[in-house]
Biotite code that builds the C-alpha atoms (Angstrom):
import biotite.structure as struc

atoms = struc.array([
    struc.Atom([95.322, 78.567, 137.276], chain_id="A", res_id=1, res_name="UNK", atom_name="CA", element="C"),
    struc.Atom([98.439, 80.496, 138.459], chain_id="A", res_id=2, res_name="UNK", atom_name="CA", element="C"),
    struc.Atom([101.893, 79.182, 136.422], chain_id="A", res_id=3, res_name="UNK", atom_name="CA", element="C"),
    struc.Atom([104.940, 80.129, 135.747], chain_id="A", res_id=4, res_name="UNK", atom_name="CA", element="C"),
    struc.Atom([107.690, 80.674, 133.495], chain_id="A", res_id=5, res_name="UNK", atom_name="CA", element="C"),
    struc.Atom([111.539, 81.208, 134.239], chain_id="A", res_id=6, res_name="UNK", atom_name="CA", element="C"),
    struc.Atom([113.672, 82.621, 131.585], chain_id="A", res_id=7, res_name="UNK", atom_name="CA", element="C"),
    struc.Atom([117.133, 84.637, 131.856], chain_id="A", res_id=8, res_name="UNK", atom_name="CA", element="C"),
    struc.Atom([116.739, 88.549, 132.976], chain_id="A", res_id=9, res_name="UNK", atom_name="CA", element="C"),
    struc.Atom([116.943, 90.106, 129.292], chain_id="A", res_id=10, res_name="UNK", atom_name="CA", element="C"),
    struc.Atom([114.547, 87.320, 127.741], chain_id="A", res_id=11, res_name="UNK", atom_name="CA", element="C"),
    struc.Atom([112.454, 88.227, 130.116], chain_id="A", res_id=12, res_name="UNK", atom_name="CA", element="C"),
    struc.Atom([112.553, 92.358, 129.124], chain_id="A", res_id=13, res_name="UNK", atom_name="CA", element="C"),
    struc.Atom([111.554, 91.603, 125.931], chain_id="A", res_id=14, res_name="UNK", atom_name="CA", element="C"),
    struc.Atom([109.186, 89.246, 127.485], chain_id="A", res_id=15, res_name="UNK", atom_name="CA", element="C"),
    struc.Atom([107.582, 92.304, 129.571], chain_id="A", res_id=16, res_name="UNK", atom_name="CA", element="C"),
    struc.Atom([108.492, 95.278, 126.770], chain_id="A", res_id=17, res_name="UNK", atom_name="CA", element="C"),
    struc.Atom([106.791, 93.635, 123.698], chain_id="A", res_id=18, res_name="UNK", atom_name="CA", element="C"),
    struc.Atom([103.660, 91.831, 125.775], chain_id="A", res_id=19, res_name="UNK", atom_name="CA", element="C"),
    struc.Atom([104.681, 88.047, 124.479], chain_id="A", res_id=20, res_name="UNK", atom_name="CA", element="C"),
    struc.Atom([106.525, 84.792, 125.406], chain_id="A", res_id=21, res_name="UNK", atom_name="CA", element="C"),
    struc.Atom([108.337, 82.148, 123.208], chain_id="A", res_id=22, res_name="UNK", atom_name="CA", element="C"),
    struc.Atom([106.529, 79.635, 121.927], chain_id="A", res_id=23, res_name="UNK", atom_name="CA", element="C"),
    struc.Atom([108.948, 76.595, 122.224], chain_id="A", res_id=24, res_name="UNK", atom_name="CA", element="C"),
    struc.Atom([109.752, 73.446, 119.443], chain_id="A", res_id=25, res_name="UNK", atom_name="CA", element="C"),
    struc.Atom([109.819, 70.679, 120.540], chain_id="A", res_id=26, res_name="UNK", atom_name="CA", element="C"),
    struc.Atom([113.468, 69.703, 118.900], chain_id="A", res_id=27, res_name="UNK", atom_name="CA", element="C"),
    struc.Atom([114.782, 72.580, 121.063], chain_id="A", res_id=28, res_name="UNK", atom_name="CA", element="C"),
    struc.Atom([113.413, 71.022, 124.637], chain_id="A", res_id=29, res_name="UNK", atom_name="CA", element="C"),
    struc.Atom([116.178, 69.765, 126.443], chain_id="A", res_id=30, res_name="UNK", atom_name="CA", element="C"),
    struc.Atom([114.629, 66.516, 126.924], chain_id="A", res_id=31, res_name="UNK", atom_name="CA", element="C"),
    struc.Atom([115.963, 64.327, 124.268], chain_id="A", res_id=32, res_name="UNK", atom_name="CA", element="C"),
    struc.Atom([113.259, 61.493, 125.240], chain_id="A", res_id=33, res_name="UNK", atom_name="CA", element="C"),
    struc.Atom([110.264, 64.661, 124.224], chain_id="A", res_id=34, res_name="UNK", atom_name="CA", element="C"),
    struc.Atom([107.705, 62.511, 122.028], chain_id="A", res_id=35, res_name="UNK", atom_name="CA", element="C"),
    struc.Atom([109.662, 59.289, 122.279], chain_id="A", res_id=36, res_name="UNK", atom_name="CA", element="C"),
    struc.Atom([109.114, 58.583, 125.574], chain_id="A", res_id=37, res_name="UNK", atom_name="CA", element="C"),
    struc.Atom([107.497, 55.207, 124.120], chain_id="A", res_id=38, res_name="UNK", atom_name="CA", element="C"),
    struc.Atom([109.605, 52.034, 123.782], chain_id="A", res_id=39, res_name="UNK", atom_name="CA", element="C"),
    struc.Atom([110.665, 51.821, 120.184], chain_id="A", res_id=40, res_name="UNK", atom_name="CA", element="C"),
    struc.Atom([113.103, 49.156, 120.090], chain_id="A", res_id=41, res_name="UNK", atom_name="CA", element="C"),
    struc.Atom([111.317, 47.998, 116.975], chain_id="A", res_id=42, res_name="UNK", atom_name="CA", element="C"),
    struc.Atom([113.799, 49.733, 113.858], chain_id="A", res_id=43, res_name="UNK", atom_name="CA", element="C"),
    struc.Atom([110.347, 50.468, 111.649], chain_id="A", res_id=44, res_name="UNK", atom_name="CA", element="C"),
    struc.Atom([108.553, 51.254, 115.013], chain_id="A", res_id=45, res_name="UNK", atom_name="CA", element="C"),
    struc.Atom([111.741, 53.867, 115.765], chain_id="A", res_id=46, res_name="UNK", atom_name="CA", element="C"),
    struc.Atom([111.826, 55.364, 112.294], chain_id="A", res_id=47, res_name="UNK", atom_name="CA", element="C"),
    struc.Atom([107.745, 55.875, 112.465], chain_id="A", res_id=48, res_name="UNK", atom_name="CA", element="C"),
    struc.Atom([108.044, 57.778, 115.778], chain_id="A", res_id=49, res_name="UNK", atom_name="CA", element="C"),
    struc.Atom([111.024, 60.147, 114.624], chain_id="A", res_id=50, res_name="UNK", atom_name="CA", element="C"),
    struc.Atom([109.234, 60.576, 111.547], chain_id="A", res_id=51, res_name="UNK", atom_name="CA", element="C"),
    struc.Atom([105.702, 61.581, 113.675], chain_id="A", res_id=52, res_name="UNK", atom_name="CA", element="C"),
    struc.Atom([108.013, 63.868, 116.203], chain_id="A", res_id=53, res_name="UNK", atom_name="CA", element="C"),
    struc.Atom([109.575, 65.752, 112.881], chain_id="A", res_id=54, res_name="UNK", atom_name="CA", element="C"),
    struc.Atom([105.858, 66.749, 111.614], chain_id="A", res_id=55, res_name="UNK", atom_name="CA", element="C"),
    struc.Atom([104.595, 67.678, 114.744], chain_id="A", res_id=56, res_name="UNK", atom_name="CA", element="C"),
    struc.Atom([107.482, 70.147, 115.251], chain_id="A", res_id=57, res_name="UNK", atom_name="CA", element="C"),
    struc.Atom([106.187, 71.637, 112.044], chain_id="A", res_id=58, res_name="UNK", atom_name="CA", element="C"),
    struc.Atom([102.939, 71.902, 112.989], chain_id="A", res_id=59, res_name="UNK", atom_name="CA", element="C"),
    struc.Atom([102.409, 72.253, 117.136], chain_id="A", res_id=60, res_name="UNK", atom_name="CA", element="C"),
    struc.Atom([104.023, 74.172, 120.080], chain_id="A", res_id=61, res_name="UNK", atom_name="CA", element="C"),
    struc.Atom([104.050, 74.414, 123.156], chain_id="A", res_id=62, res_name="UNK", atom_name="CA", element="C"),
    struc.Atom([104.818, 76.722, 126.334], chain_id="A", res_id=63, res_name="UNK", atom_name="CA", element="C"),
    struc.Atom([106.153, 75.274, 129.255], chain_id="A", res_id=64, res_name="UNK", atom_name="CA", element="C"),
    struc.Atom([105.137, 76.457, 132.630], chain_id="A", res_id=65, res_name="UNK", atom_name="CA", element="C"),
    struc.Atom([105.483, 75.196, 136.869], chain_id="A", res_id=66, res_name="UNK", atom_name="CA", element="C"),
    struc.Atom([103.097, 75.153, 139.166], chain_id="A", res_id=67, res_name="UNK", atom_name="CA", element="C"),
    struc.Atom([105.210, 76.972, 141.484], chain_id="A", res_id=68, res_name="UNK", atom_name="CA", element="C"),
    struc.Atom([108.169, 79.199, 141.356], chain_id="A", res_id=69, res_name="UNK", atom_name="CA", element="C"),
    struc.Atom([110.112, 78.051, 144.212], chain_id="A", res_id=70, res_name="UNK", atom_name="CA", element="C"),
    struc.Atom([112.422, 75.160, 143.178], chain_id="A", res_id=71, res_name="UNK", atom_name="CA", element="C"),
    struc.Atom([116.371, 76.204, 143.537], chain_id="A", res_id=72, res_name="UNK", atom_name="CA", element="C"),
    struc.Atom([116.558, 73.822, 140.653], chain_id="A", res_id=73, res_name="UNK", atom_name="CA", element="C"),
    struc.Atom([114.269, 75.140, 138.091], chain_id="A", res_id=74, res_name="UNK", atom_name="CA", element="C"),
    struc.Atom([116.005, 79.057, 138.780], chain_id="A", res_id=75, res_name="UNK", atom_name="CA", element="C"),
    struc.Atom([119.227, 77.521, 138.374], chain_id="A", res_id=76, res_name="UNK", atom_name="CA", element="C"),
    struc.Atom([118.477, 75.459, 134.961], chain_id="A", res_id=77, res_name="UNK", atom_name="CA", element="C"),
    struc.Atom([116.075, 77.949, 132.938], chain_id="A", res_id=78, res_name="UNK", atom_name="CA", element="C"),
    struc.Atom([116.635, 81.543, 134.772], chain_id="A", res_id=79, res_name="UNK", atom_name="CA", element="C"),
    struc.Atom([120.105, 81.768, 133.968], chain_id="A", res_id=80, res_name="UNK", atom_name="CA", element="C"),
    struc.Atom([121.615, 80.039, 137.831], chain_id="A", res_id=81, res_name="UNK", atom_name="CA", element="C"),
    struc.Atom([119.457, 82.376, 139.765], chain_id="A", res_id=82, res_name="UNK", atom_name="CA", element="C"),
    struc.Atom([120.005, 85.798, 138.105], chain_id="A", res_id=83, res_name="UNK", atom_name="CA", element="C"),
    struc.Atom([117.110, 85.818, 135.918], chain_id="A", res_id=84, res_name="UNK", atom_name="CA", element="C"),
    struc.Atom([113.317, 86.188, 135.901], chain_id="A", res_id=85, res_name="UNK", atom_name="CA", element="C"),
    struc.Atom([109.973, 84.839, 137.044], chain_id="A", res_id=86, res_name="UNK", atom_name="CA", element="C"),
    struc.Atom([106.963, 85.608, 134.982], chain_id="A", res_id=87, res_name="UNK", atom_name="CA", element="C"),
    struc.Atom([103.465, 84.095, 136.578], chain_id="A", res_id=88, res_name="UNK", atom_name="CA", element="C"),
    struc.Atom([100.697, 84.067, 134.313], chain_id="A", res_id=89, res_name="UNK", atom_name="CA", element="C"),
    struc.Atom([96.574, 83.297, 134.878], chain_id="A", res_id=90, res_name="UNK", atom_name="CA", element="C"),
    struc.Atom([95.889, 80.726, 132.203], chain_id="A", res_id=91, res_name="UNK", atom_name="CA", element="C"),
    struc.Atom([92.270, 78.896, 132.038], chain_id="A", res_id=92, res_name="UNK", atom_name="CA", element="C"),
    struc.Atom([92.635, 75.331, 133.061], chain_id="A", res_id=93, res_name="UNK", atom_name="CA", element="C"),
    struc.Atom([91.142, 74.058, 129.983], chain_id="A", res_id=94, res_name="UNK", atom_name="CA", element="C"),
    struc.Atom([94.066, 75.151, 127.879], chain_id="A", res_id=95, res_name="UNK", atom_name="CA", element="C"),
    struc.Atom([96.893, 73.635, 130.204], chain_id="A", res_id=96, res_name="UNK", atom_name="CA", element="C"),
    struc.Atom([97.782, 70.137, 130.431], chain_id="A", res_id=97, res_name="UNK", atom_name="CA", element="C"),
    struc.Atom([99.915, 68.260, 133.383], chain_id="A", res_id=98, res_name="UNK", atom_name="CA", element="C"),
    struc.Atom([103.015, 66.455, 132.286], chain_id="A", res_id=99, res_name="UNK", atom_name="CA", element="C"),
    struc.Atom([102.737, 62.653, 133.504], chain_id="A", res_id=100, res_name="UNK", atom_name="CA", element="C"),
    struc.Atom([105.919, 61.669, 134.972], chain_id="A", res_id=101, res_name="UNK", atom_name="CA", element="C"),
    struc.Atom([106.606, 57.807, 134.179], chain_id="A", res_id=102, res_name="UNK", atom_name="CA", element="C"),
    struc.Atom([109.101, 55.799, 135.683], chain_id="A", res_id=103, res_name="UNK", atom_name="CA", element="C"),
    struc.Atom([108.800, 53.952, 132.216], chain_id="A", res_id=104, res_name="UNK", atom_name="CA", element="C"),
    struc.Atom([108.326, 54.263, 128.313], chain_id="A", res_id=105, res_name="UNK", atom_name="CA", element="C"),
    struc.Atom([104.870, 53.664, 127.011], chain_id="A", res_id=106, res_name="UNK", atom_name="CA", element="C"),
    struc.Atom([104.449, 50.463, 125.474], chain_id="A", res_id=107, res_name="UNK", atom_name="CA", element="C"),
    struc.Atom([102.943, 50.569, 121.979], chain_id="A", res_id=108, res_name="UNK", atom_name="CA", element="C"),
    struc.Atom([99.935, 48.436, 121.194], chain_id="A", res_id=109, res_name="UNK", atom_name="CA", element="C"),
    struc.Atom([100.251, 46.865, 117.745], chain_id="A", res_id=110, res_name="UNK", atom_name="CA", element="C"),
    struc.Atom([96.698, 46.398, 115.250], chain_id="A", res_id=111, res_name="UNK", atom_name="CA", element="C"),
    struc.Atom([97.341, 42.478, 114.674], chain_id="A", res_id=112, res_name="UNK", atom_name="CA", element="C"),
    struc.Atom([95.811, 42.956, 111.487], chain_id="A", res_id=113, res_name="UNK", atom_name="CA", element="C"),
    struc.Atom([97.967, 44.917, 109.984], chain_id="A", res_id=114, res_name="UNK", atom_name="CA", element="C"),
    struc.Atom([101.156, 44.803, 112.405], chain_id="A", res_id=115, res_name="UNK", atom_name="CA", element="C"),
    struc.Atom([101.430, 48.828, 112.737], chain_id="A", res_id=116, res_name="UNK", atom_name="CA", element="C"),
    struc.Atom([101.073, 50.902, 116.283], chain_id="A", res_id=117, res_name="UNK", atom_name="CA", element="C"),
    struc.Atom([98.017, 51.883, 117.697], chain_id="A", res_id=118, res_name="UNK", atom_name="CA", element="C"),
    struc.Atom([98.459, 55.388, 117.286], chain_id="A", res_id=119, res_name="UNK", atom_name="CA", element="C"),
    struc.Atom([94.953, 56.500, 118.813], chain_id="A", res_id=120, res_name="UNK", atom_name="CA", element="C"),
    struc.Atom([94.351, 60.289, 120.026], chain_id="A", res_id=121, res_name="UNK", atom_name="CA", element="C"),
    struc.Atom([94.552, 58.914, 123.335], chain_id="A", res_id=122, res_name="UNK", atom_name="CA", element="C"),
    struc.Atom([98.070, 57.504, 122.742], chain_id="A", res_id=123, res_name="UNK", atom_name="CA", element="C"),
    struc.Atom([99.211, 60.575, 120.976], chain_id="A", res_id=124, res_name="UNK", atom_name="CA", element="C"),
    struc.Atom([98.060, 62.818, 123.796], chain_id="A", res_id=125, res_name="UNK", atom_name="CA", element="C"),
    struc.Atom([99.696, 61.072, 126.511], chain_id="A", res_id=126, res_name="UNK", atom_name="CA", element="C"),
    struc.Atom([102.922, 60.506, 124.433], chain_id="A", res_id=127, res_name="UNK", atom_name="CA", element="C"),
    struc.Atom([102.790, 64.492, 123.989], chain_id="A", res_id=128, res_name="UNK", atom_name="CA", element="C"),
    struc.Atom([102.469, 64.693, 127.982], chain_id="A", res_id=129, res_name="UNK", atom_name="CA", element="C"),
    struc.Atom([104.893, 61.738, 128.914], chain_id="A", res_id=130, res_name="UNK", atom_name="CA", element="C"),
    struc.Atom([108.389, 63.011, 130.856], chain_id="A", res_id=131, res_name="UNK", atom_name="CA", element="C"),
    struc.Atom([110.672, 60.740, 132.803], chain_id="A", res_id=132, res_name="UNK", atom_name="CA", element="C"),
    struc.Atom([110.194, 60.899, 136.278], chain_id="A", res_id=133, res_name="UNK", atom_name="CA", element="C"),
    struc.Atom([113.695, 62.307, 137.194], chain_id="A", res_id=134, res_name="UNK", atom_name="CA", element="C"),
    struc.Atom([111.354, 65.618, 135.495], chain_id="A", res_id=135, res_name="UNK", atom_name="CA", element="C"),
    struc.Atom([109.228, 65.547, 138.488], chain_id="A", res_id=136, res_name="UNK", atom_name="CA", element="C"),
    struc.Atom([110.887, 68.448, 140.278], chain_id="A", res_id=137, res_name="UNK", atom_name="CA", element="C"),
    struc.Atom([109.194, 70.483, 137.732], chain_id="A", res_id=138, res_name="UNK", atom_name="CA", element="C"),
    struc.Atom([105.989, 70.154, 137.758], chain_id="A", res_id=139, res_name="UNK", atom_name="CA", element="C"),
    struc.Atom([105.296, 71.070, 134.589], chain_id="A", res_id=140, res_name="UNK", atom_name="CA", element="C"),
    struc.Atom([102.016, 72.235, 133.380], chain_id="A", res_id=141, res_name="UNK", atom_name="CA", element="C"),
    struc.Atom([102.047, 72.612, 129.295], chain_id="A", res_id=142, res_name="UNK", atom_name="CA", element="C"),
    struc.Atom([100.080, 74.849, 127.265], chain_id="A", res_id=143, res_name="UNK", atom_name="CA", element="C"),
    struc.Atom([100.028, 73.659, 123.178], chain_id="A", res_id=144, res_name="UNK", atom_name="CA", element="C"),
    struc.Atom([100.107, 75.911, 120.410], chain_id="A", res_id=145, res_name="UNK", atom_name="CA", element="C"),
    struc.Atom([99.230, 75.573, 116.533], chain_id="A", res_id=146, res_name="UNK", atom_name="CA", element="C"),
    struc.Atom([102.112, 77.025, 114.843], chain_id="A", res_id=147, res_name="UNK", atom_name="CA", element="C"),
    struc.Atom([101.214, 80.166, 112.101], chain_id="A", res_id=148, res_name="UNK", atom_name="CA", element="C"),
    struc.Atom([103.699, 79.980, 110.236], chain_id="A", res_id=149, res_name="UNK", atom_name="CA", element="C"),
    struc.Atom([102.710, 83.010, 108.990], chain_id="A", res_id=150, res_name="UNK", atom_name="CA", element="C"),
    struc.Atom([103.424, 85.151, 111.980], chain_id="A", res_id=151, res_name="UNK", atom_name="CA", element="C"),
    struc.Atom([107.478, 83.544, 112.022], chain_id="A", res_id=152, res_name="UNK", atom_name="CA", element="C"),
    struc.Atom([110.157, 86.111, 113.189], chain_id="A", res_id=153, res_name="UNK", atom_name="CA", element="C"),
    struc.Atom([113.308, 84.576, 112.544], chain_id="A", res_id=154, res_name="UNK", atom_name="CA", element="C"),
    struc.Atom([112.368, 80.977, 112.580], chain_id="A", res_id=155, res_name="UNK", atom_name="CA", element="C"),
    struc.Atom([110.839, 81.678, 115.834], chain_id="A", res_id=156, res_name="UNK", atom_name="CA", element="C"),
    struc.Atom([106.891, 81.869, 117.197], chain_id="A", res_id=157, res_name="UNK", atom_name="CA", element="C"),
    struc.Atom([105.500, 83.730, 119.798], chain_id="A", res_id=158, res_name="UNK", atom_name="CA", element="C"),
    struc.Atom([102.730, 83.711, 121.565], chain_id="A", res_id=159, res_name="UNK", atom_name="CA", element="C"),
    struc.Atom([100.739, 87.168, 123.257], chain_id="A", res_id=160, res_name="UNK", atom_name="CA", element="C"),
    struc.Atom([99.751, 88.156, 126.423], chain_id="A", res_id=161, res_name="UNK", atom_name="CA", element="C"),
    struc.Atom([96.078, 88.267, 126.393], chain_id="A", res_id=162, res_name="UNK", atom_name="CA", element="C"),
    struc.Atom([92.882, 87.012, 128.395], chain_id="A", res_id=163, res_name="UNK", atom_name="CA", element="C"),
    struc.Atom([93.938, 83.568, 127.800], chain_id="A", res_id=164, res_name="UNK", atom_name="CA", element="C"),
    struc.Atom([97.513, 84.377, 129.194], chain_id="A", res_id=165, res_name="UNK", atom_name="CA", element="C"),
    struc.Atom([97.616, 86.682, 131.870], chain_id="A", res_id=166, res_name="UNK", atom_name="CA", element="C"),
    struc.Atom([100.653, 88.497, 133.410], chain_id="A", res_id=167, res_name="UNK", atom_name="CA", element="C"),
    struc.Atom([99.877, 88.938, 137.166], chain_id="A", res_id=168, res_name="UNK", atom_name="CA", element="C"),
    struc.Atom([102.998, 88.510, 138.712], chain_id="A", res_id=169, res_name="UNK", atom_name="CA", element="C"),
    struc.Atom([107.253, 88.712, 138.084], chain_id="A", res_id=170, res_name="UNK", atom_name="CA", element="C"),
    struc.Atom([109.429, 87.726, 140.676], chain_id="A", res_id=171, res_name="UNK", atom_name="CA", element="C"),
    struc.Atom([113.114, 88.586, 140.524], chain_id="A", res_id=172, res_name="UNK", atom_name="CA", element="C"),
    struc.Atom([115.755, 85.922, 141.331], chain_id="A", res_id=173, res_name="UNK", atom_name="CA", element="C"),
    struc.Atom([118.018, 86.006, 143.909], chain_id="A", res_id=174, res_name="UNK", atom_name="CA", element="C"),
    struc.Atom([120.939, 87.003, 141.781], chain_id="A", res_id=175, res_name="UNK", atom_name="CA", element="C"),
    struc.Atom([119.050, 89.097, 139.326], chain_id="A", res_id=176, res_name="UNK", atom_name="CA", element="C"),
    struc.Atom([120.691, 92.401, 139.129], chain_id="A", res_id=177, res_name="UNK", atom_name="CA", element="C"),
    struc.Atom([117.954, 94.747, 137.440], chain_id="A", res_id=178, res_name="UNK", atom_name="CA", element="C"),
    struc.Atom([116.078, 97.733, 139.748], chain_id="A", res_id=179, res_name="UNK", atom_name="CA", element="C"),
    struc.Atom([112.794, 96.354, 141.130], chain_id="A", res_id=180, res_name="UNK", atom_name="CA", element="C"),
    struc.Atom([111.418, 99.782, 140.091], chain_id="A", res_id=181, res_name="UNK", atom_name="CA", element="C"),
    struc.Atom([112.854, 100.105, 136.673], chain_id="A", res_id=182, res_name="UNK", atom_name="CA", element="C"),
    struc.Atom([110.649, 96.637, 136.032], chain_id="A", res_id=183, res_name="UNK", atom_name="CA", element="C"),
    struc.Atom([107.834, 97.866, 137.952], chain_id="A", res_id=184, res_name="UNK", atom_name="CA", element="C"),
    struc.Atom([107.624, 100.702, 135.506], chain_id="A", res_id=185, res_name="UNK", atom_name="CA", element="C"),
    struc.Atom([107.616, 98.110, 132.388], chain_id="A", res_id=186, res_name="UNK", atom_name="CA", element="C"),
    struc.Atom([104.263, 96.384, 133.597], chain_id="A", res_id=187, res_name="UNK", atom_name="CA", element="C"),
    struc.Atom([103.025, 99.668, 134.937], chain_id="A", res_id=188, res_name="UNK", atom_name="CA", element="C"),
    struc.Atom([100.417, 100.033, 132.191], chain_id="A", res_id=189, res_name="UNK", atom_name="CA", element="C"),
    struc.Atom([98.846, 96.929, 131.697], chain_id="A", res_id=190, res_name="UNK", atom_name="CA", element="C"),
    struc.Atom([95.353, 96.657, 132.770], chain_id="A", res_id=191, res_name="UNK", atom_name="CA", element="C"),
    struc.Atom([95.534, 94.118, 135.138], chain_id="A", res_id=192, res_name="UNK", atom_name="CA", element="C"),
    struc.Atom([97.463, 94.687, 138.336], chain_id="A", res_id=193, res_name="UNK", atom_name="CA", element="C"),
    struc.Atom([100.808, 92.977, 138.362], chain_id="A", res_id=194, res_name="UNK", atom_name="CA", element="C"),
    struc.Atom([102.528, 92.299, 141.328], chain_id="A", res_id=195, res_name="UNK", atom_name="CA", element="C"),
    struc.Atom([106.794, 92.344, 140.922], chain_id="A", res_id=196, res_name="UNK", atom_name="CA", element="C"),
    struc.Atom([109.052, 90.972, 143.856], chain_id="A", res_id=197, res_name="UNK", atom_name="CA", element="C"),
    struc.Atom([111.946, 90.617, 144.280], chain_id="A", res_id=198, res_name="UNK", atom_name="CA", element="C"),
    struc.Atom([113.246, 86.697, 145.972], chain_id="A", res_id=199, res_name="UNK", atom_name="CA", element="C"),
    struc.Atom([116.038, 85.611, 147.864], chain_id="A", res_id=200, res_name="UNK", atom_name="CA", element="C"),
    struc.Atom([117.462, 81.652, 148.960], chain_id="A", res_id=201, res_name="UNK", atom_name="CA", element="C"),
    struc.Atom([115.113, 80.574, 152.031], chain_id="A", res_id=202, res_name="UNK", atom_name="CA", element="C"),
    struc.Atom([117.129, 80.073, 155.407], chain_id="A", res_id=203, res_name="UNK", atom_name="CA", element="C"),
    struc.Atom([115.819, 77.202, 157.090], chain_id="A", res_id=204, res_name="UNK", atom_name="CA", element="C"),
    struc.Atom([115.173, 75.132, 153.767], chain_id="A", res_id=205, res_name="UNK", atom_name="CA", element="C"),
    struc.Atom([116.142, 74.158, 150.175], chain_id="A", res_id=206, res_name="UNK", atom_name="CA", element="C"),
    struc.Atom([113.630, 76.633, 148.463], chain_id="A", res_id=207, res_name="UNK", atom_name="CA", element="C"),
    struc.Atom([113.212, 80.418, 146.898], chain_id="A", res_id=208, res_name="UNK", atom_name="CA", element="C"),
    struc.Atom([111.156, 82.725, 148.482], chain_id="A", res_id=209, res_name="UNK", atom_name="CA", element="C"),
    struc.Atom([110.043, 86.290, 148.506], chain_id="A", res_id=210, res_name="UNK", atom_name="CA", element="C"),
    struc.Atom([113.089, 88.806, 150.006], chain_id="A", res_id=211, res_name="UNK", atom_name="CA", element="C"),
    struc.Atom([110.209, 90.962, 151.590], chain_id="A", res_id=212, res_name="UNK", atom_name="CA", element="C"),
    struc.Atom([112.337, 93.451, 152.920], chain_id="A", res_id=213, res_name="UNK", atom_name="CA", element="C"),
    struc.Atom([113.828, 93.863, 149.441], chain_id="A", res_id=214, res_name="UNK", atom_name="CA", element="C"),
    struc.Atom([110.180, 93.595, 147.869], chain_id="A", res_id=215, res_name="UNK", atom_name="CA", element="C"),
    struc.Atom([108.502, 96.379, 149.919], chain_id="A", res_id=216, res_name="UNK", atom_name="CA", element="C"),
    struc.Atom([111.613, 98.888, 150.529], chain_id="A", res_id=217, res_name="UNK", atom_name="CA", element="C"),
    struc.Atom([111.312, 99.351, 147.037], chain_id="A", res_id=218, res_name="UNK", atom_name="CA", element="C"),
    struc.Atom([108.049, 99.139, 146.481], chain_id="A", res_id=219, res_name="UNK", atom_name="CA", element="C"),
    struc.Atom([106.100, 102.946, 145.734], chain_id="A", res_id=220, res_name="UNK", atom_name="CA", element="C"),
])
């Protein structure tokens, strides 16, 4: 499946330059409700839940991705208000997961034998996919990582581009400043073709879209 992945223009270079993208934590999402999108009005339930979210961010990443690169939202929010930098990637299906957008929280089913939360793998796995639906715009696909903690670089995790991630496309924002060519020559070398455009605001609709003229007058 084709997805991408906004980031700001000189993320992005070292995105392109050293072959690998962030893996994100989930405490640094800016979705406060990420793994408590479940109603924990219960004070034991609430403590449980914080406590589950603290070890998974030890343990598990994830990279976000869309389905589609033109929302005037999404470029203003994670590409740095239009100036940054569309990466699409190939990614098998099997290793990307659709966020379920809920209008809302998950209710918790409780073991009457023992009074604690159902916390089945089926639970867990939605909880791990469960945004509000205000998120829809999105249209988030998620890909989840196993941390190595021994690979850490500065308290951060990457993850790099490889069969199971594949670079095929980068797609300048409106605003972005950097020569067409100069990141042409970047991805010039990798084995699998990759096609870089550059985009502009559509005219007839609330949307980004490919600036052809801009695209092929500087294209070799």
């Amino acid at each position: 499946m084709r997805v991408y992945y906004l980031t700001g223009a000189q993320f992005a270079l070292s995105n392109l330059a050293l072959r690998r993208i962030k893996i994100a934590r989930f405490s640094d999402l800016n979705d406060p409700f990420e793994l408590l999108g479940v109603d924990i009005g219960n004070r034991e339930h609430r403590t449980a839940f914080r406590e589950t979210k603290d070890q998974l961010n030890e343990s598990k990443g994830l990279i976000c991705f869309s389905r589609s690169w033109g929302s005037t939202l999404m470029w203003g929010h994670y590409a740095e208000k239009h100036t940054g930098i569309c990466l699409g990637f190939d990614v098998q299906n099997k290793f990307l997961e659709p966020v379920i957008y809920s209008k809302g929280l998950l209710k918790i089913s409780i073991d009457q034998n023992t009074g604690e939360p159902k916390l089945t793998e089926q639970f867990m796995k939605r909880l791990l996919l469960t945004k509000f639906y205000d998120w829809k715009y999105e249209n988030e696909m998620r890909l989840f990582v196993d941390l190595d903690h021994k690979t850490v670089e500065s308290g951060k995790y990457f993850y790099p581009f490889s069969d199971n991630l594949e670079l095929r496309e980068v797609i300048l924002g409106p605003r972005c400043e950097l020569p067409i060519e100069g990141v042409r020559n970047i991805v010039a070398d990798l084995e699998q073709p990759v096609t870089v455009i550059k985009s502009r605001i559509a005219f007839t609709r609330f949307e980004v879209i490919e600036n052809r003229s801009a695209s092929v007058l500087n294209s070799h």
